[in-house]
Structures are given as C-alpha cells and as structure tokens.
Steps between C-alpha positions, in 0.01 A plus 500: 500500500136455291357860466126460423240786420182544584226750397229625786192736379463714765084634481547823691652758340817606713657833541853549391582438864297204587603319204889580629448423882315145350782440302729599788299248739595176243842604469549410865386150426793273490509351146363815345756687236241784328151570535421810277199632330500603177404873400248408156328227729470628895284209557776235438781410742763270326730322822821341437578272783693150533195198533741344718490713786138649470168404299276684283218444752727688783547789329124543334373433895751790543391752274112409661644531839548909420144491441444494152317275281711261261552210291781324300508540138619232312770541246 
C-alpha cells in the first residue's frame, strides 16, 4: 500500500463541527485513511489517502461539493 498526503486550504472558516462532519464526509471515500485539520491552522486540511484507489482531484471536488471554496496546496 502507497499512502500519499495531500494538503487542501479550505477559504471559509469552519466551525468545530463543520470542519468534523467535512472530515467525516472524506473518510467514507474508499482510499481515504485520515483527513484532519489542524488546530494552529483551521484553514488547512492535510488527507492521507492511497493514490491508487482515489485522486487528489476526487477528494478536492469533494470538499467543493459541501459547498465551500478550495484549492490544493502544493507541498
């Protein structure tokens, strides 16, 4: 298994419990291990998730799909 990570700045600023039903809504992708946020940077979602079974561009059309505003950071 390749585990890849990938880094989405999210432009709204989410609630505690948006930012855990988004992450919540990519963990039921197949291929996705983690999506989290991290506490000093609410903006940034860093996704662990295996290439091989899903794409970067599948889980940023995701996040959009919720209705926010996003883009990949590059890393």
């Amino acid at each position: 298994m390749h585990i890849a990570d990938l880094l989405i700045h999210v432009n709204e600023t989410l609630d505690s419990n948006e930012r855990e039903s988004l992450q919540e809504e990519l963990r039921k992708l197949y291929g996705v291990i983690a999506p989290r946020f991290n506490r000093e940077t609410p903006h940034l979602l860093l996704v662990s998730y295996e290439p091989q079974e899903i794409d970067s561009l599948k889980l940023l059309n995701r996040v959009k799909a919720n209705g926010y505003h996003a883009q990949l950071v590059g890393m």
